[in-house]
C-alpha positions as CSV (number, residue, x, y, z in Angstrom):
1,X,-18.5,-18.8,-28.0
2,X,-16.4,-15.8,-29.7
3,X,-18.7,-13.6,-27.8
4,X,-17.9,-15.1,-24.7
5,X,-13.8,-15.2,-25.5
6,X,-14.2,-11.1,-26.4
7,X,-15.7,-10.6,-23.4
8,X,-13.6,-12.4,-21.2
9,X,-10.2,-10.4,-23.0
10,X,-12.0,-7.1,-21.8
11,X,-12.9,-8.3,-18.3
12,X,-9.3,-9.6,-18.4
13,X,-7.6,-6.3,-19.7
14,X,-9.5,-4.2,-16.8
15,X,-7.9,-6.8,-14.4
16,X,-4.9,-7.2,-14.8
17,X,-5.0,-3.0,-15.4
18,X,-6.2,-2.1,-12.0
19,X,-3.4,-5.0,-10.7
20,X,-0.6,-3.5,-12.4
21,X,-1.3,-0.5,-11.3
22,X,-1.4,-1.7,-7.2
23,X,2.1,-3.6,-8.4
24,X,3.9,-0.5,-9.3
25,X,2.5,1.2,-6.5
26,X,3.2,-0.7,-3.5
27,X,6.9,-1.3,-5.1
28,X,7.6,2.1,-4.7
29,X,5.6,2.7,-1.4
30,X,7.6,-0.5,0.4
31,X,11.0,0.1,-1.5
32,X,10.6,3.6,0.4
33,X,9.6,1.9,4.0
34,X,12.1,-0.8,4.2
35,X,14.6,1.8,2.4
36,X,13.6,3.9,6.0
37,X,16.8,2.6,8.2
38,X,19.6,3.3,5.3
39,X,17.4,6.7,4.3
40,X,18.1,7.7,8.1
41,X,21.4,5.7,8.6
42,X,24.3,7.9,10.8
43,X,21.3,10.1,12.5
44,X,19.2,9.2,15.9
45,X,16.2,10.3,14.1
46,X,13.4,7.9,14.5
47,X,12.0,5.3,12.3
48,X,8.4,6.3,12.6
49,X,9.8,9.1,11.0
50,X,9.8,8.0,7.6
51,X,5.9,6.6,8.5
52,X,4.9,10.4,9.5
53,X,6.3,12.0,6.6
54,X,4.5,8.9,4.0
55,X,1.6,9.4,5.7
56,X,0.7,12.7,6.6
57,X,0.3,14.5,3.4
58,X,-1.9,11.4,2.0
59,X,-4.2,11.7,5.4
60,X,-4.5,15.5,4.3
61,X,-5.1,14.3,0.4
62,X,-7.9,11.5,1.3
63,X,-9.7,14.4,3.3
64,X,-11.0,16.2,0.0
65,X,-9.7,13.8,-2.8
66,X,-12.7,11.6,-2.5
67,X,-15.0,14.3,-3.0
68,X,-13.3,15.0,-6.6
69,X,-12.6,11.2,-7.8
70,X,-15.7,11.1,-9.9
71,X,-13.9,14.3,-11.5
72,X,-10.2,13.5,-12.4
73,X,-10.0,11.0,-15.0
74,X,-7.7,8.1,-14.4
75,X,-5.0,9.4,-17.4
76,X,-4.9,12.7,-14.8
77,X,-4.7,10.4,-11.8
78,X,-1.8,7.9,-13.3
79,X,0.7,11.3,-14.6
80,X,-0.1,12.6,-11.4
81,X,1.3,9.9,-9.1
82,X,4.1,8.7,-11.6
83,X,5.2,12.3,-11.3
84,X,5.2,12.3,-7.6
85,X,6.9,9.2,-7.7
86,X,9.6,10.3,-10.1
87,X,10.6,13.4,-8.1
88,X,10.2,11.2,-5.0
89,X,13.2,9.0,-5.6
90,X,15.3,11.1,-7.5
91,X,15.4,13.4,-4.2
92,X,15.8,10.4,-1.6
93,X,18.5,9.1,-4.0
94,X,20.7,11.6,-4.7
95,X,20.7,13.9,-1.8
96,X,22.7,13.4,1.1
97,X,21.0,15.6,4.1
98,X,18.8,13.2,6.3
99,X,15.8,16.5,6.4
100,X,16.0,17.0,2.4
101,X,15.7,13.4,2.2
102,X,12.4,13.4,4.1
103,X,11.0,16.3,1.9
104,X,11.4,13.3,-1.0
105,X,9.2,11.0,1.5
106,X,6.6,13.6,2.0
107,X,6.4,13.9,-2.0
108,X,6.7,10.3,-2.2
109,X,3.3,10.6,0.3
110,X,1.4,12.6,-2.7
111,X,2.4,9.7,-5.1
112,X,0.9,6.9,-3.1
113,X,-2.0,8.8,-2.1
114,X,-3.1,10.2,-5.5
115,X,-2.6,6.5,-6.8
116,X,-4.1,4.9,-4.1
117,X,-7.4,7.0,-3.2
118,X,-7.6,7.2,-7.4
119,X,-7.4,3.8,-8.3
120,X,-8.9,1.9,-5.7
121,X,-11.7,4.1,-6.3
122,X,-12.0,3.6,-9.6
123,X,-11.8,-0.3,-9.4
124,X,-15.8,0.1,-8.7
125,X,-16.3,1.3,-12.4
126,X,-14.8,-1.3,-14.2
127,X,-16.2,-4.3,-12.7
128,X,-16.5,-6.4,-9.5
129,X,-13.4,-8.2,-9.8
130,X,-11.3,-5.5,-10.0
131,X,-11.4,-4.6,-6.4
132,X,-9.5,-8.5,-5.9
133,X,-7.0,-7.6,-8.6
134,X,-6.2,-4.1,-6.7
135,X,-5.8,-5.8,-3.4
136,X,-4.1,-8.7,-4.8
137,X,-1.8,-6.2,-6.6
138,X,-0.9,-4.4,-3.4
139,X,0.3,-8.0,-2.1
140,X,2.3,-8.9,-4.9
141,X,4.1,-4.8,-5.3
142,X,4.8,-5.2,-1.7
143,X,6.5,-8.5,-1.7
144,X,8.2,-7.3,-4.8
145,X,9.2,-4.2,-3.6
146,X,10.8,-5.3,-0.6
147,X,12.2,-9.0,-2.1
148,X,14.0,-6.6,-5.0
149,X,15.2,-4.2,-1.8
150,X,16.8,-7.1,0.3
151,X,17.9,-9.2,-1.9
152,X,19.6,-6.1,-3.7
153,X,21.4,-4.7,-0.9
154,X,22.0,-7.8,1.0
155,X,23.1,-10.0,-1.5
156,X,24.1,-8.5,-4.9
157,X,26.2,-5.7,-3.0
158,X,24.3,-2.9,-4.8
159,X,23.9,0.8,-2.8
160,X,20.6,1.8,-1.4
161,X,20.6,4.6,-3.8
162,X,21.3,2.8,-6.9
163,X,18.6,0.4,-5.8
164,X,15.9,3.0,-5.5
165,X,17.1,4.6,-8.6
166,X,16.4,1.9,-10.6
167,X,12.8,1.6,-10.2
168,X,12.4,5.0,-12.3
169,X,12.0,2.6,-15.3
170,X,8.6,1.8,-13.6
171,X,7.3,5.3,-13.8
172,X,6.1,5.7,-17.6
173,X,3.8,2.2,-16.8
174,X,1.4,4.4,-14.9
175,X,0.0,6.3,-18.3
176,X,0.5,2.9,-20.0
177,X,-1.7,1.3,-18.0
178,X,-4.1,4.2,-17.7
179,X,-4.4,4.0,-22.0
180,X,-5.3,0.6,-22.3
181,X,-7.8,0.3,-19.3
182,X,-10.0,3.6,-21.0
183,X,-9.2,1.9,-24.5
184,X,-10.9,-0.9,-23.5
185,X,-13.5,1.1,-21.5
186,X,-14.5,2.9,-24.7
187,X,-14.9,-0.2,-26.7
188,X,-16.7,-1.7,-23.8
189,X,-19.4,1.6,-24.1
190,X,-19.1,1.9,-28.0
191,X,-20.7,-1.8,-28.2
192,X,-23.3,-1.4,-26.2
193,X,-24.7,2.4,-27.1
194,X,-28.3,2.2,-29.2
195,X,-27.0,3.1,-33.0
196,X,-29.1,6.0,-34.9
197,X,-30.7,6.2,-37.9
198,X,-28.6,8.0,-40.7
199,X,-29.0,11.6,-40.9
200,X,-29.1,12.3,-37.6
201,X,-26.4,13.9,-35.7
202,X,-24.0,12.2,-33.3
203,X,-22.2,13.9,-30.8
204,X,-18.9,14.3,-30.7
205,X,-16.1,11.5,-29.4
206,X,-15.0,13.7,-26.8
207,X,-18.7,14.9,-25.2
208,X,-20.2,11.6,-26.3
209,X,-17.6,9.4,-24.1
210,X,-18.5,11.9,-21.2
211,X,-22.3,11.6,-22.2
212,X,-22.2,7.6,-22.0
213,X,-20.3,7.7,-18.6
214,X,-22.9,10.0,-16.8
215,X,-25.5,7.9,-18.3
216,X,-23.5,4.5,-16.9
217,X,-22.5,6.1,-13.8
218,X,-24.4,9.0,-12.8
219,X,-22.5,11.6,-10.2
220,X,-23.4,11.1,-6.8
221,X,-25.1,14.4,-5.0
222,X,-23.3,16.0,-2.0
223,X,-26.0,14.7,0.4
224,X,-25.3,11.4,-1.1
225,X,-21.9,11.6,-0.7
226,X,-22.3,12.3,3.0
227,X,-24.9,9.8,3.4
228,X,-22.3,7.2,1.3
229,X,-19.4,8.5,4.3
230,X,-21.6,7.8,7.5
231,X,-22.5,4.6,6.5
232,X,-18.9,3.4,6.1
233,X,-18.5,4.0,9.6
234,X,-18.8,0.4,10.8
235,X,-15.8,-0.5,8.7
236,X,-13.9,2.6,9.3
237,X,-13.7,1.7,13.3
238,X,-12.2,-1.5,12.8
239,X,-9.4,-0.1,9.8
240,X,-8.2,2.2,11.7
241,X,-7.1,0.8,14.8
242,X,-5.9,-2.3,12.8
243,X,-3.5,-0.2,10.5
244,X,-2.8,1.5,13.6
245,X,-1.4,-1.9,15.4
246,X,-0.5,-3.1,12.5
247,X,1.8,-0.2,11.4
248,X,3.4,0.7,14.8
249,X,4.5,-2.8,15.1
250,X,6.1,-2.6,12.0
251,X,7.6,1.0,12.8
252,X,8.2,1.1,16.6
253,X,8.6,-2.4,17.7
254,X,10.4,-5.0,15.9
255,X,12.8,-2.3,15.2
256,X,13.9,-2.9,19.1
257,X,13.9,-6.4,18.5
258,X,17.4,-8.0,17.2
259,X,19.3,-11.1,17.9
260,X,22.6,-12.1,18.4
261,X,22.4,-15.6,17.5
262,X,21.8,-15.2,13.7
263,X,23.8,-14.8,11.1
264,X,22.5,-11.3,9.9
265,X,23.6,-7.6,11.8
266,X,20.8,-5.8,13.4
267,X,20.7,-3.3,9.9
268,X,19.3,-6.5,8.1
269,X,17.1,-7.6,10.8
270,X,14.4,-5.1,9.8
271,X,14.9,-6.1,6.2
272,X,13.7,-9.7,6.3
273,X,11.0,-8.3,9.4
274,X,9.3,-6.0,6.0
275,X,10.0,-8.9,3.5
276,X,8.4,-11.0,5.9
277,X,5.3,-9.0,6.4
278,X,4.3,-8.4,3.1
279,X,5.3,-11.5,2.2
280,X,2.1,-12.9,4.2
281,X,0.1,-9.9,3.5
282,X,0.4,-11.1,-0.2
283,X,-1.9,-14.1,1.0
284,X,-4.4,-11.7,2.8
285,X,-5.0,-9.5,0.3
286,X,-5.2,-12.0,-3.0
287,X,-6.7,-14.5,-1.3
288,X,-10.2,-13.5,-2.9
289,X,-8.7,-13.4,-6.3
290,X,-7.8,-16.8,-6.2
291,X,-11.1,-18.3,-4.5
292,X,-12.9,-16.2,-7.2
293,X,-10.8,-17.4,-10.1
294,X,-11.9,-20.8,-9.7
295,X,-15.4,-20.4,-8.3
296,X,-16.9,-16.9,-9.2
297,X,-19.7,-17.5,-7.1
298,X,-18.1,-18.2,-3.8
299,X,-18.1,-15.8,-0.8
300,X,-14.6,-14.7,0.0
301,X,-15.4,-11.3,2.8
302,X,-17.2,-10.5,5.8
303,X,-18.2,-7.2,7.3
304,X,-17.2,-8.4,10.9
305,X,-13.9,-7.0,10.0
306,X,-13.2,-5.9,13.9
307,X,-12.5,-9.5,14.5
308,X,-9.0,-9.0,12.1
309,X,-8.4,-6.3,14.0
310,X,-8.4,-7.6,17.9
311,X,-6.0,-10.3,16.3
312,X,-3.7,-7.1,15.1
313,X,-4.3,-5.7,18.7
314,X,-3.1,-8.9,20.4
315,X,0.0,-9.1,18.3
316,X,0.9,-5.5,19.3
317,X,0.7,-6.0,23.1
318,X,2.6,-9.5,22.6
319,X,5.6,-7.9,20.8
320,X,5.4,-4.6,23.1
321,X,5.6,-7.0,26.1
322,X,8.6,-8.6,24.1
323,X,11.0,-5.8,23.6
324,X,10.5,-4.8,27.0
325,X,11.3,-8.0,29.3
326,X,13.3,-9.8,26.1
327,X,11.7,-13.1,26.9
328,X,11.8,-13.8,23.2
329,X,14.6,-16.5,22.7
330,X,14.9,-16.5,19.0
331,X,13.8,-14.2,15.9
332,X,11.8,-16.8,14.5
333,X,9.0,-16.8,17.2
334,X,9.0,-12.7,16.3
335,X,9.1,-13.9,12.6
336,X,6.0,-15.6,13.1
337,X,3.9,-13.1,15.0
338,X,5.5,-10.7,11.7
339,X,3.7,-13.2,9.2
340,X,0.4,-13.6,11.0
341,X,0.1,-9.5,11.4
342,X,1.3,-9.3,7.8
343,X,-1.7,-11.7,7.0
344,X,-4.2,-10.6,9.2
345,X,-3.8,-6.8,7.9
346,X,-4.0,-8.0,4.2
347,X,-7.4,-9.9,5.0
348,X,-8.6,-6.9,6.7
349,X,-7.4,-4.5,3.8
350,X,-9.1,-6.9,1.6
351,X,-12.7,-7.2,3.4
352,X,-13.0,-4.0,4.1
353,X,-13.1,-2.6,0.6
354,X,-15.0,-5.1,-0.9
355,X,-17.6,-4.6,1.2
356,X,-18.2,-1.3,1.6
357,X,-20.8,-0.1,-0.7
358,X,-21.4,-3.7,-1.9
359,X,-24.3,-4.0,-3.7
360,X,-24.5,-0.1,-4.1
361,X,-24.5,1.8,-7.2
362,X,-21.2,1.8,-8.8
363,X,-20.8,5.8,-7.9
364,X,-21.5,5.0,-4.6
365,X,-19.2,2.3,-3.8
366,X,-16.3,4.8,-5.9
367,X,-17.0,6.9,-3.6
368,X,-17.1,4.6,0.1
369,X,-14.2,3.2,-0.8
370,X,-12.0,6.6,-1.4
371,X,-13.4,7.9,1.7
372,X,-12.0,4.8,4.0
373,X,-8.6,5.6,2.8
374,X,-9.1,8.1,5.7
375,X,-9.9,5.6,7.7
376,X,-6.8,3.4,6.3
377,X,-4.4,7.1,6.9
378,X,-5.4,8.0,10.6
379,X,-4.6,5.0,12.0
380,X,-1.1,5.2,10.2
381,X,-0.7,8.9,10.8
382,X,-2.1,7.9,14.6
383,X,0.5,5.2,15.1
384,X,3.6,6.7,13.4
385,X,3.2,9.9,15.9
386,X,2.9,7.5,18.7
387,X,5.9,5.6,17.3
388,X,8.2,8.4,17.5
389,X,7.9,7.9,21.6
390,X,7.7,4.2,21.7
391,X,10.3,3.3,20.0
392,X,12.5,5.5,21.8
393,X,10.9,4.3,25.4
394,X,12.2,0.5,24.0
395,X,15.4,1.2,23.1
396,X,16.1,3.1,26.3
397,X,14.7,0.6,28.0
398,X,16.7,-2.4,26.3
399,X,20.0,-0.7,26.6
400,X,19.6,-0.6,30.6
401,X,18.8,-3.7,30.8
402,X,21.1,-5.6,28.2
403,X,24.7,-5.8,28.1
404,X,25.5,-5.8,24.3
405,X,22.8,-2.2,23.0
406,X,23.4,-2.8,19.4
407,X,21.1,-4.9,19.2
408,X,18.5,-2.8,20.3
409,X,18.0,-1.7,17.2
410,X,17.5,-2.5,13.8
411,X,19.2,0.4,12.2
412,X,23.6,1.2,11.1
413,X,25.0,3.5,13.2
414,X,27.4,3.8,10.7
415,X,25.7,3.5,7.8
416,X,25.3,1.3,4.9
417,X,28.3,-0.3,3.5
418,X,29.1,-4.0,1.6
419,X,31.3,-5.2,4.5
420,X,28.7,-5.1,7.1
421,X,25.6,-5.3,5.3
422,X,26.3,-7.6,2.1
423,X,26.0,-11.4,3.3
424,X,28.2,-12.9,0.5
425,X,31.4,-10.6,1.6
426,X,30.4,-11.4,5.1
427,X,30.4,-15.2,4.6
């Protein structure tokens, strides 16, 4: 029984590791997205912007990062993103040139790539239930991150800046989290080596804890590695042309989409659009943690994972068709096609990585799973290019055809200020 109870506190410390550390990250990565209007508030530049600059170092980073997962140890990986992170906001915060501001976002790119690639790969070394926590960790960081952004700026009357400034505190939790999971790790190994006879000479902490994790988790070959990569195909497909709809949807879209008969300005309008999203993609990614939770044995994912992405598809030609002829009457029908893309991407986020490399080697499945974050990039990097020509082509389009051209779109001309934005001064 005490065996059991030590054994479940491990299994639990590896957890609720791997989910803290998809908490911190996707409150900084959706702070910095739904931070994109004020971050380019006063300037015509485009949203998808932001998107490019977010993306396209981390789409350069998951091209030869998965090759070297299995060689950076997750104390490396966990300073290296909190670092990014740190630098990240500090620029965005306290510059004031729209371009310098975007050199942040690009570092701010490094951060969430090293973290992601590095510990969503790692989650297959510690554990199936790990890969839940992670996913379920992005849901809950992301509603989080944006909750703490709107409810900040659009209720408390705090500045943009001082809101992104403030989650610096979270920085030092990356190494935190990083000590305890390889504390627990090394107690995990030290219980289970084959003790020796006295007189014979033990190898050293350092070599030994590398000695017990090549014989746990033997290194993959380069030919297995590529064999790992073409065999993820089937699952890459479908990724990439969901987070493709999904993110220029997000980025290009609903930011044409604002209403005159609420009681929020246009600015806001792409605020509770994000808290929305990620709101529901906080069911679709932790929905297997849950199921799991109360019966282990259940099976939560598929691998027909292009059917979450035709869903994603539909929603995009929908709300493409409804910024163009505006025969949307009311933000809540746009509100709802928000929550079920929010949903559908989680689920699809979710299935994807638990099934690739399923029943694989634990190397192997580190390694399938880094490599789809390519997958998970291109069809980011894909749609935030093409977003910088939609979203333009729908706001031209709108103001021709509608009398009152603030609302199409989201974004301050003037930028962000408590009279305008904050709803208790307004009301």
């Amino acid at each position: 029984m005490a065996g059991k109870a030590k054994q479940s506190s491990k299994s639990f410390i590896g957890t609720g590791g791997f989910l803290g550390f998809a908490v911190v990250t996707y409150v900084f990565y959706t702070s910095t997205i739904i931070a994109a209007q004020d971050i380019l508030a006063a300037t015509s530049i485009p949203t998808s912007s932001i998107v490019t600059c977010l993306i396209l170092p981390y789409v350069v980073l998951s091209m030869f990062f998965p090759f070297l997962v299995d060689k950076t140890s997750l104390m490396m990986k966990a300073c290296m993103a909190g670092l990014f992170w740190g630098i990240a906001i500090i620029v965005v915060s306290l510059t004031k040139r729209p371009s310098v501001r975007l050199v942040g976002v690009v570092v701010a790119s490094l951060g969430m790539g090293t973290a992601e690639i590095g510990f969503l790969s790692a989650t297959s070394l510690h554990g199936d239930l790990t890969i839940h926590s992670f996913t379920c960790g992005t849901g809950v960081g992301a509603v989080l991150g944006t909750g703490y952004f709107t409810v900040v700026t659009t209720v408390c009357c705090l500045n943009p800046k001082t809101a992104l400034l403030l989650l610096l505190v979270l920085v030092p939790v990356y190494p935190l989290l990083a000590w305890m999971i390889n504390k627990n790790a090394r107690k995990r190994v030290s219980e289970e080596v084959e003790y020796t006879r006295i007189g014979d000479s033990p190898p050293s902490s350092q070599d030994g804890d590398q000695e017990n994790d090549q014989e746990i988790h033997p290194k993959l070959t380069w030919t297995e590695k590529f064999k790992a990569a073409k065999d993820s195909l089937h699952l890459a497909v479908p990724l990439t042309i969901g987070l493709f709809a999904d993110y220029l949807i997000m980025q290009a879209v609903v930011t044409t989409l604002a209403f005159k008969n609420t009681r929020f300005d246009p600015r806001d309008h792409f605020q509770y659009y994000t808290f929305a999203f990620w709101f529901a993609e906080l069911f679709g990614r932790s929905y297997g943690l849950a199921i799991l939770s109360v019966k282990p044995s259940c099976s939560v994912v598929t691998k027909h994972t292009w059917i979450l992405s035709s869903i994603l598809s539909f929603n995009l030609i929908f709300l493409i068709l409804a910024s163009w002829y505006r025969f949307v009457p009311h933000i809540g029908i746009i509100m709802l096609f928000v929550i079920v893309t929010g949903a559908t991407e989680g689920a699809l986020y979710l299935n994807t990585f638990a099934v690739v490399g399923k029943d694989m080697q634990p190397r192997y499945r580190e390694f399938s799973r880094a490599f789809l974050t390519f997958a998970l990039t291109l069809g980011i990097v894909i749609a935030a290019l093409m977003g910088l020509w939609v979203e333009r082509v729908l706001q031209e389009h709108c103001a021709a055809t509608v009398e009152d051209t603030g609302y199409c779109f989201t974004r301050s001309l003037h930028g962000w200020n408590a009279t305008s934005s904050c709803l208790l001064r307004k009301y």
